[in-house]
Kinemage of the C-alpha trace (Angstrom):
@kinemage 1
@onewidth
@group {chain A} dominant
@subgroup {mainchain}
@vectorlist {calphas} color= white
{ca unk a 1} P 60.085 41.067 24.692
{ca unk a 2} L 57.804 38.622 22.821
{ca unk a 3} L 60.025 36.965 20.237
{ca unk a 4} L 57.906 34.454 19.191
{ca unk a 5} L 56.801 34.132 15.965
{ca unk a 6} L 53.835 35.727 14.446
{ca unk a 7} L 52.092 34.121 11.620
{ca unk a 8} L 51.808 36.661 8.654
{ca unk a 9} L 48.483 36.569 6.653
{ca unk a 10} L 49.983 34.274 3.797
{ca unk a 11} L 50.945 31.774 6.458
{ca unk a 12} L 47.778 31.433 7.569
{ca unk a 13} L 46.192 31.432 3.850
{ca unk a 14} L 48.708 28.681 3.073
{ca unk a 15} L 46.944 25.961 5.918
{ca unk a 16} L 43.394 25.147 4.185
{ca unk a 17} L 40.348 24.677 6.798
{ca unk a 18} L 39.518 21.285 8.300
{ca unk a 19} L 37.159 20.047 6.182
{ca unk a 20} L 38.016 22.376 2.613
{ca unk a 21} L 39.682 19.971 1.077
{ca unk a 22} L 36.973 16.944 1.043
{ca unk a 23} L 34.433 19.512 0.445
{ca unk a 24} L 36.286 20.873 -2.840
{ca unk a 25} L 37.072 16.948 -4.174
{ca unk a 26} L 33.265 15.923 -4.072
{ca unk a 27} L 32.183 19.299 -5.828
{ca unk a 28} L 34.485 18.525 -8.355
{ca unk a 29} L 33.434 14.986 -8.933
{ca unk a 30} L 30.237 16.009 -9.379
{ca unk a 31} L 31.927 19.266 -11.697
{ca unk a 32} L 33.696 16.011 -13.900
{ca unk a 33} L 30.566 13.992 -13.721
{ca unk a 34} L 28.463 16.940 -15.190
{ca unk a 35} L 30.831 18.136 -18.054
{ca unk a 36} L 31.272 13.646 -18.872
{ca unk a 37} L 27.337 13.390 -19.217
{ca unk a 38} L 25.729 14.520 -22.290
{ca unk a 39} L 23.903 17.604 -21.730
{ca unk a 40} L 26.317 18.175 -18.560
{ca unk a 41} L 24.169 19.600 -15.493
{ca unk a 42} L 20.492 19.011 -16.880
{ca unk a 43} L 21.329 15.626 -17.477
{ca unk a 44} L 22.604 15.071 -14.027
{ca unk a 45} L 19.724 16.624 -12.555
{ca unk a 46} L 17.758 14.554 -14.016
{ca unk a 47} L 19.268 11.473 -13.407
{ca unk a 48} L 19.600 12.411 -9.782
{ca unk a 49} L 15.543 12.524 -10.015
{ca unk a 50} L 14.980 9.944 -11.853
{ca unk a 51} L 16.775 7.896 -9.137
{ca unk a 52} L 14.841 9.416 -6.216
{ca unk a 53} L 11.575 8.324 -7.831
{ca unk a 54} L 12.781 4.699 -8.203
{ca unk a 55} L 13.636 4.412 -4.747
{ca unk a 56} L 10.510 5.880 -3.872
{ca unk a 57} L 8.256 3.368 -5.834
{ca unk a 58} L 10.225 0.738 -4.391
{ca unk a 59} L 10.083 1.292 -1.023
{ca unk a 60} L 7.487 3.746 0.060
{ca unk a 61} L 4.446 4.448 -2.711
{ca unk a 62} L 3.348 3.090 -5.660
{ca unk a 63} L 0.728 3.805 -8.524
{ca unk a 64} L -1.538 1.437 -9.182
{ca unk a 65} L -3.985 1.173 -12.107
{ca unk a 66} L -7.442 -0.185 -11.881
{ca unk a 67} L -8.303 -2.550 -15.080
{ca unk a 68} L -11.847 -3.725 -13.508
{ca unk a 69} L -14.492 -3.131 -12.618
{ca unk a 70} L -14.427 -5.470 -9.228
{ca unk a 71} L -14.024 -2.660 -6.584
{ca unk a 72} L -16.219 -0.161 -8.092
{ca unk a 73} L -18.539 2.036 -7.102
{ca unk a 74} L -15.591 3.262 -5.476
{ca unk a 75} L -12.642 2.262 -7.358
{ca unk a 76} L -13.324 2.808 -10.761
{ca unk a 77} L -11.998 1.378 -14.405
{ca unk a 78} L -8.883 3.561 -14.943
{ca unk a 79} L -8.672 5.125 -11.551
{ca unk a 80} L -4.924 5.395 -10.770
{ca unk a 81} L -4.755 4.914 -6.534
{ca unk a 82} L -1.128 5.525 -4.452
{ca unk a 83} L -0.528 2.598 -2.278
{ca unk a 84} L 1.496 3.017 1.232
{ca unk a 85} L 3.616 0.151 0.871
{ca unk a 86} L 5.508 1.080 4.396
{ca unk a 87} L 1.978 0.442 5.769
{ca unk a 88} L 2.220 -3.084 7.167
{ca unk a 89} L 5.983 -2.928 7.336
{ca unk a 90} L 6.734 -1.607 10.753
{ca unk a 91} L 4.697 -4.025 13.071
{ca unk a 92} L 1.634 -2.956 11.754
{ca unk a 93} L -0.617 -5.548 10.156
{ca unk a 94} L -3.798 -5.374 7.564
{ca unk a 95} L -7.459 -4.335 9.348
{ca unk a 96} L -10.977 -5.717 8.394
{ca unk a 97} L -11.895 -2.703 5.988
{ca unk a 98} L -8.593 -1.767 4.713
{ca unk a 99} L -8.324 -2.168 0.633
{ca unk a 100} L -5.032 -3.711 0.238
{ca unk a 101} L -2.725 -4.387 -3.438
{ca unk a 102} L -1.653 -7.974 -3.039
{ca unk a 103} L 0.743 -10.194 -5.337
{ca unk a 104} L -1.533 -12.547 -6.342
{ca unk a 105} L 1.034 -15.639 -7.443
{ca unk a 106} L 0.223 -19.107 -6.611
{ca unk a 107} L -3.469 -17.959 -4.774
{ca unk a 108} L -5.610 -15.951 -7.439
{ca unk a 109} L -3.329 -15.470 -10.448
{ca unk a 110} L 0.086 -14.280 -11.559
{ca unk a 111} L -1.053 -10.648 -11.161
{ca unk a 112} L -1.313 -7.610 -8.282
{ca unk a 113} L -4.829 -7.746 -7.582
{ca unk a 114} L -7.187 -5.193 -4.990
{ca unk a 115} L -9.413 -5.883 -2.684
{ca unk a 116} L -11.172 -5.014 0.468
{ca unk a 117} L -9.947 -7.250 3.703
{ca unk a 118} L -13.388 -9.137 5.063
{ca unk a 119} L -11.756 -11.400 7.365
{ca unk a 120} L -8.067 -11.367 9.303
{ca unk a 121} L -6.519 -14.201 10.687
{ca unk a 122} L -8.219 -16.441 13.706
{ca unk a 123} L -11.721 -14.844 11.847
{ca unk a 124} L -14.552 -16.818 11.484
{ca unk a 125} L -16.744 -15.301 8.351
{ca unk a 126} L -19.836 -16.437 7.298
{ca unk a 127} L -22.361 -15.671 4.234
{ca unk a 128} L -25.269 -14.891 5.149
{ca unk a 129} L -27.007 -14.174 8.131
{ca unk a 130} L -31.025 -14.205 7.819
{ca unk a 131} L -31.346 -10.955 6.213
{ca unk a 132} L -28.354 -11.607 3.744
{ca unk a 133} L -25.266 -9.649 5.510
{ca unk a 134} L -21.897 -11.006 6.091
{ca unk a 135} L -21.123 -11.883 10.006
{ca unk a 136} L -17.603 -11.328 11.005
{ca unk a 137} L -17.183 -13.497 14.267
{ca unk a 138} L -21.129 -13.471 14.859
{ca unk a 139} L -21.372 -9.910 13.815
{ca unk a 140} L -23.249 -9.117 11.010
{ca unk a 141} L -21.647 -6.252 8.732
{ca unk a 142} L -23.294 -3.343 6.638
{ca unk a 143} L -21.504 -2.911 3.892
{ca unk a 144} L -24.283 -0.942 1.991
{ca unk a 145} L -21.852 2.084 2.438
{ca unk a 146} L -19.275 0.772 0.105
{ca unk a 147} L -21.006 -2.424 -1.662
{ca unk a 148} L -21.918 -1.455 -5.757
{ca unk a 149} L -25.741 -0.130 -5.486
{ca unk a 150} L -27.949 -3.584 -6.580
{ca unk a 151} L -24.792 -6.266 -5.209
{ca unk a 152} L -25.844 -8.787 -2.747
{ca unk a 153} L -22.971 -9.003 0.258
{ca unk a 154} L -22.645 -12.655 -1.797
{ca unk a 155} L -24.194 -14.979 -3.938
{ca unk a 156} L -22.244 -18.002 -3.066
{ca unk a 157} L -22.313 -19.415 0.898
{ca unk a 158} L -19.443 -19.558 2.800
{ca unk a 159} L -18.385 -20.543 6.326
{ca unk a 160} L -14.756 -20.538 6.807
{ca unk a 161} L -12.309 -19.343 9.804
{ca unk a 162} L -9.408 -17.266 8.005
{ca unk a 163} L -5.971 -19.163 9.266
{ca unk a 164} L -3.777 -16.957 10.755
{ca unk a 165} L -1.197 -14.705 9.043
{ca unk a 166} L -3.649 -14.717 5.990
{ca unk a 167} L -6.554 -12.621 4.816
{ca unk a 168} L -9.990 -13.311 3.268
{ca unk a 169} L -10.314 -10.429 0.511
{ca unk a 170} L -14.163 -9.747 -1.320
{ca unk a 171} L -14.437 -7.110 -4.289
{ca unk a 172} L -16.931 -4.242 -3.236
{ca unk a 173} L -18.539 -4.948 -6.747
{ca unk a 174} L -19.305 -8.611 -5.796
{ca unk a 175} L -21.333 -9.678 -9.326
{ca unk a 176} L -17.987 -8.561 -10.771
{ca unk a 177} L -15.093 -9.730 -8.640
{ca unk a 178} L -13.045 -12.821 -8.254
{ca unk a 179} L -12.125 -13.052 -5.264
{ca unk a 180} L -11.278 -15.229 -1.827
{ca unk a 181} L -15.360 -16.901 -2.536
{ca unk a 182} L -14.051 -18.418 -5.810
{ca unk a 183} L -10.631 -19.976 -4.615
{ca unk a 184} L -12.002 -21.257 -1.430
{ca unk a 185} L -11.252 -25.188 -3.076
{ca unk a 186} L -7.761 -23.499 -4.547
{ca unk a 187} L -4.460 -23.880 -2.237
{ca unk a 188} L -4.363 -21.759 0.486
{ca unk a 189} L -8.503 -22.088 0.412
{ca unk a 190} L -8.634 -18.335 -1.030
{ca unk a 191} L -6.586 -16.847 1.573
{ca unk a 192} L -4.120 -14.613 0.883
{ca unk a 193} L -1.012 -14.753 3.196
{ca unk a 194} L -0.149 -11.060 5.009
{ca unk a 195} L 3.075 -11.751 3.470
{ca unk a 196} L 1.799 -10.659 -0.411
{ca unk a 197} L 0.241 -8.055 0.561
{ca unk a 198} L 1.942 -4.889 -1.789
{ca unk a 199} L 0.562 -2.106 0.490
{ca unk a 200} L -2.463 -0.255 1.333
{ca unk a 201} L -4.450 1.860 -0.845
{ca unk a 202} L -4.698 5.658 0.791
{ca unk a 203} L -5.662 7.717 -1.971
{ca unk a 204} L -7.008 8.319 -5.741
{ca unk a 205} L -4.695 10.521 -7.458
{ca unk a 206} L -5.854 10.508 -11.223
{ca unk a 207} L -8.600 11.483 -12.442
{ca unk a 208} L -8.517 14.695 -10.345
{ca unk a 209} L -11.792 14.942 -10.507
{ca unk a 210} L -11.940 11.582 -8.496
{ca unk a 211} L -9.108 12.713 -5.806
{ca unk a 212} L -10.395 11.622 -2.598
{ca unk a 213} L -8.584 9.462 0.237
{ca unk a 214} L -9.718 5.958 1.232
{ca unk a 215} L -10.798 5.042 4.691
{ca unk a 216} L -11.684 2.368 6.653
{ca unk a 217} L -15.293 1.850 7.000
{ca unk a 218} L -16.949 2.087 10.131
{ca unk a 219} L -19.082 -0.759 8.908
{ca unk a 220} L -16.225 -3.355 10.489
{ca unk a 221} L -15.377 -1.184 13.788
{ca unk a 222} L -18.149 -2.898 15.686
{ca unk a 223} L -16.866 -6.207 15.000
{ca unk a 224} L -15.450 -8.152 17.673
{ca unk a 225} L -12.112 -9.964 17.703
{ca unk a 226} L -11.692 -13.404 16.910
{ca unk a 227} L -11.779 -14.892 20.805
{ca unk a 228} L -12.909 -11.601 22.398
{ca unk a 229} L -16.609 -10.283 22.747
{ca unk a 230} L -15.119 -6.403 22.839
{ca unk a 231} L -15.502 -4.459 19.625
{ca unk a 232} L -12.624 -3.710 17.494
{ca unk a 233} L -11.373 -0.198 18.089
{ca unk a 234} L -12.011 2.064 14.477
{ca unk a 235} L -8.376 3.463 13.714
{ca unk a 236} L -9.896 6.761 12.641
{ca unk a 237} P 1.703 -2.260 -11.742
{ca unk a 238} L -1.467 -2.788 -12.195
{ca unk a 239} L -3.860 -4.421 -9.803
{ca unk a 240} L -6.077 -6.388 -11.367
{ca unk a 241} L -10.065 -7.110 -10.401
């Protein structure tokens, strides 16, 4: 005969589950955290939120706000634009075309600016070529897709080669823009270190009427590297002007 004992039902419902007891002491922290907080579970809610969106601006996307008129016809005055700032953190690094957010401290100004990248590092760029374009390592560029209707590609002459780990930035509204051409005698010769660089601009979220994502232009995807005669291959706050 089987004389061992048998565990009756309130045996077993004295022994908690692996696991019950943590699970029951965080639910009621949060329980004590709720009914401390003014306006108990709203409030914490809220908070909880509020944090998540924090983190996010920090470390993933940001707003930005555009105060001038330096990037328009396509970036408008008061045009709100998300910027990826995980863009260029991961290996990646900013592409002729791309229209970055950069911190513009000892270089332009102690602002965020935006502009469009011209000219990565080991680049030579030059203003103009006979019929007024911008060459990009002895290519010459159309920008007519994105320049503002009337601009010349540049007023002012340049011939510089863009050191490397920096980027030579233009405004798409060149009458209008401050940019690399007018700190070319400044430190750093208008050249704005990778480093600075905020993130990319993706998309224009506000107005809605203005929604539309940014891309690179296909204007720079025949241009050749800086030592290399092959084409590149086309990767299909406030900032201030």
């Amino acid at each position: 005969m089987d004389t061992e004992a048998q565990p009756t039902e309130r045996d077993r419902s004295s022994h908690p589950r692996p696991g019950a007891p943590e699970g029951r002491s965080r639910f009621a922290l949060l329980i004590r955290l709720a009914d401390w907080l003014p306006g108990g579970w709203i409030t914490l809610i809220l908070f909880t939120c509020l944090a998540f969106l924090l983190a996010l601006n920090a470390f993933v996307a940001q707003p930005f706000q555009i105060p001038s008129g330096s990037m328009e016809q396509g970036l408008r005055i008061g045009d709100r634009v998300l910027v990826d700032k995980l863009a260029y953190r991961f290996g990646a690094q900013p592409r002729r075309g791309d229209v970055v957010v950069f911190d513009g401290a000892g270089y332009f100004g102690d602002a965020d600016y935006i502009k469009r990248v011209v000219g990565v590092g080991g680049d030579h760029v030059v203003c103009c070529d006979k019929k007024g374009r911008i060459e990009v390592n002895g290519r010459p560029v159309d920008e007519t897709a994105f320049l503002y209707p009337g601009d010349a590609p540049s007023t002012v002459a340049f011939d510089v080669v863009v050191p490397g780990g920096r980027l030579f930035v233009l405004g798409d509204h060149r009458s209008d823009s401050s940019d690399s051409r007018d700190h070319l005698g400044s430190p750093g010769g208008g050249m704005v270190p990778v480093g600075k660089v905020v993130g990319r601009a993706d998309w224009i979220i506000w107005p809605y009427a203005h929604w539309t994502r940014l891309t690179r232009p296909t204007a720079y995807a025949r241009v050749p590297g800086p030592e290399s005669e092959e084409p590149e291959r086309s990767a299909g706050a406030d900032a201030h002007g």
